[in-house]
C-alpha positions as CSV (number, residue, x, y, z in Angstrom):
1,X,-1.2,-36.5,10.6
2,X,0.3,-39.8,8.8
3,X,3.3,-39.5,11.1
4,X,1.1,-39.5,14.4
5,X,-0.8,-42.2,12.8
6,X,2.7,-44.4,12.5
7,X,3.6,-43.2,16.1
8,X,0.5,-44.4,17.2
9,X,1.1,-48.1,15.7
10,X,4.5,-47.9,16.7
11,X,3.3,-47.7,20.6
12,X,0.5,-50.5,19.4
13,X,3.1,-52.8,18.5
14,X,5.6,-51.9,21.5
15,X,2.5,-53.1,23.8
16,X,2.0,-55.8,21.7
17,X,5.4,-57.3,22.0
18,X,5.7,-56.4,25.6
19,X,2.7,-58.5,26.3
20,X,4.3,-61.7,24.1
21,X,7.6,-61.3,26.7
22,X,5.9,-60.7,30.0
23,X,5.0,-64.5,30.6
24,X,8.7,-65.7,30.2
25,X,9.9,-62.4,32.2
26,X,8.2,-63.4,35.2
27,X,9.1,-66.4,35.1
28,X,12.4,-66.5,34.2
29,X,13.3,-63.0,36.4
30,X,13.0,-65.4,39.8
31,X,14.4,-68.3,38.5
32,X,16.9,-70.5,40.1
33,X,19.3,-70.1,37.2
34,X,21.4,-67.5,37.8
35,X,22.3,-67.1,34.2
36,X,18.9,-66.8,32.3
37,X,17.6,-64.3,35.7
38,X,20.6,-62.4,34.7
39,X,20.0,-62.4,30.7
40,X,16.3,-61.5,31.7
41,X,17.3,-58.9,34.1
42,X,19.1,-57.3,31.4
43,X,16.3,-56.8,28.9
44,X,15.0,-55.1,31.7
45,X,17.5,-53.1,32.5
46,X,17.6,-51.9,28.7
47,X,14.2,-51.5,27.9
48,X,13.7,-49.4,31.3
49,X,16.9,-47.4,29.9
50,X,15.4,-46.6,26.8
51,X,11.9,-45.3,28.5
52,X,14.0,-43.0,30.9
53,X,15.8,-41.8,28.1
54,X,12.6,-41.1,26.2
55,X,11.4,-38.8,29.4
56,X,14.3,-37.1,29.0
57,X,13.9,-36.5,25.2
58,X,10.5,-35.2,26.1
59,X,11.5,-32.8,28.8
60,X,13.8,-31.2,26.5
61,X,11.2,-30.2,23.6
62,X,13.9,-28.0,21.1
63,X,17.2,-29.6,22.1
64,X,18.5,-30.2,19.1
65,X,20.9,-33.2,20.3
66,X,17.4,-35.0,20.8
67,X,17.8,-36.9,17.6
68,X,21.3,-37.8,18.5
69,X,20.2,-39.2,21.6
70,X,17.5,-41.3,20.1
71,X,20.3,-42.6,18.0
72,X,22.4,-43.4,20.7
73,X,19.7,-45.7,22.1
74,X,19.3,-47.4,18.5
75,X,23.2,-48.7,18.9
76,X,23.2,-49.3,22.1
77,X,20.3,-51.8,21.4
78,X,22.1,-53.4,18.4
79,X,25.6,-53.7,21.2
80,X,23.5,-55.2,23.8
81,X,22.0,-58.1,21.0
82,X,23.0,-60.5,23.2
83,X,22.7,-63.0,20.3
84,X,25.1,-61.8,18.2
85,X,27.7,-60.8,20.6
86,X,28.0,-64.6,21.3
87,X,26.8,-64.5,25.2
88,X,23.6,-66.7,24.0
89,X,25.7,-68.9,21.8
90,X,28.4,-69.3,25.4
91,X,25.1,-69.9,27.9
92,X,24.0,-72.7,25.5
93,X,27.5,-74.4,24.3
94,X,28.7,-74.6,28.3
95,X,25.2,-75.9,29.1
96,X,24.2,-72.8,31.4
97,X,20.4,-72.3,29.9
98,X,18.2,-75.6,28.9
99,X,17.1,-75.2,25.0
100,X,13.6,-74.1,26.1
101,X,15.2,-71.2,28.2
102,X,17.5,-70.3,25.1
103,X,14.5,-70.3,22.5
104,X,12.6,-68.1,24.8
105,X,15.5,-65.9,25.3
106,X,16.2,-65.5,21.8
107,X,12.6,-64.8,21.0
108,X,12.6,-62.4,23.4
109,X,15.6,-60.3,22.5
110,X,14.0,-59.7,19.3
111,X,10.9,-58.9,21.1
112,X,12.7,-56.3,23.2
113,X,14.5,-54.9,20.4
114,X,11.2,-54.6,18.3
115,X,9.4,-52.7,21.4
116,X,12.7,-50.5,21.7
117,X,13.2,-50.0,18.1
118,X,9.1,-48.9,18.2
119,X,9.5,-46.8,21.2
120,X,12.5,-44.9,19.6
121,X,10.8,-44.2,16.2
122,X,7.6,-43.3,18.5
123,X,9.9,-40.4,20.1
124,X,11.4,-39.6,17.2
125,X,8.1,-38.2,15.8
126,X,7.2,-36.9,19.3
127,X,9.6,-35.1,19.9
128,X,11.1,-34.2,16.7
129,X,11.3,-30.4,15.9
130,X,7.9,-28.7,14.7
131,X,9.8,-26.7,12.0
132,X,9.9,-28.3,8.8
133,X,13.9,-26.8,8.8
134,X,14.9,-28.6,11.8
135,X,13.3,-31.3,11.2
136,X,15.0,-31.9,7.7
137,X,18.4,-31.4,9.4
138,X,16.9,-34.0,12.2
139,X,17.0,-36.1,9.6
140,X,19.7,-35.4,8.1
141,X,21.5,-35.8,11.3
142,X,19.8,-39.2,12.5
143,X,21.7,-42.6,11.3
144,X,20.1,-44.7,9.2
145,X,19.5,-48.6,10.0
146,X,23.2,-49.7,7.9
147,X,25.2,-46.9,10.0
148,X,23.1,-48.4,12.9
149,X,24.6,-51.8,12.2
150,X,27.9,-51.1,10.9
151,X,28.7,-49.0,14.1
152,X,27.7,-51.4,16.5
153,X,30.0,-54.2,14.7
154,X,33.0,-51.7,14.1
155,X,32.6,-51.7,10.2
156,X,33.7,-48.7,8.7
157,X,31.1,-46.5,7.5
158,X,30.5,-45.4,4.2
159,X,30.2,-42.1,2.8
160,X,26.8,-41.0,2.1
161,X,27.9,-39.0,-1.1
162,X,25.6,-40.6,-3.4
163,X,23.1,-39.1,-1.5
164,X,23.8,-35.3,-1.5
């Protein structure tokens, strides 16, 4: 019950942060600026990737690379951070994007990562195992937030012996 309770505030605060981009989506999407329509374009692009990847989690209810999916859509999100792979720090420096268009964009990056990383922890308790056995090795199996990170930036990961 507590974890449909989190998976219900998880798709709260996807729909909240959705609604906080939607104003500078539409207008940004059909602006004249080929640069910002493209970086806006892209968060569409990405969140709609991570909803049809959620559909097909769901249509595969025991697949047990399910979790393994829904990890490979938390790094893809932490690649795609457009601010820290530099391509927000380029736009600005070569004067491609005004500073208002650069502080919405970096606002909403972190929006669309937040309704992302909701949506994925909202399929994760979906559509995670009902046994409590699979589930554990679900869990087991998932990458935690620093593997998240370190992966996406090429660090070596450390072993998780401490934890056995």
């Amino acid at each position: 019950l507590f974890r449909l309770r989190a998976a219900g505030r998880d798709i709260v605060e996807a729909i909240k942060d959705t609604k906080h981009m939607h104003k500078n989506l539409k207008q940004y999407v059909i602006s004249d600026n080929k640069d910002i329509r493209a970086e806006y374009n892209s968060i569409r692009v990405q969140l709609g990737g991570v909803l049809r990847r959620l559909a097909e989690a769901r249509n595969e209810p025991d697949d047990p690379t399910t979790v393994l999916s829904l990890d490979s859509i938390r790094l893809e999100m932490e690649e795609n951070d457009s601010t820290a792979n530099g391509i927000l720090e380029m736009l600005i420096r070569e004067n491609r994007i005004t500073a208002p268009m650069a502080t919405s964009l970096m606002n909403d990056y972190a929006y669309a990562y937040d309704v992302a990383k909701n949506l994925v922890q909202l399929g994760e308790v979906l559509f995670a195992s009902r046994d409590p056995k699979h589930r554990a090795i679900d869990q087991e199996l998932s990458l935690d937030e620093d593997e998240i990170e370190q992966t996406a930036t090429k660090e070596p990961v450390n072993e998780r012996a401490s934890d056995e």
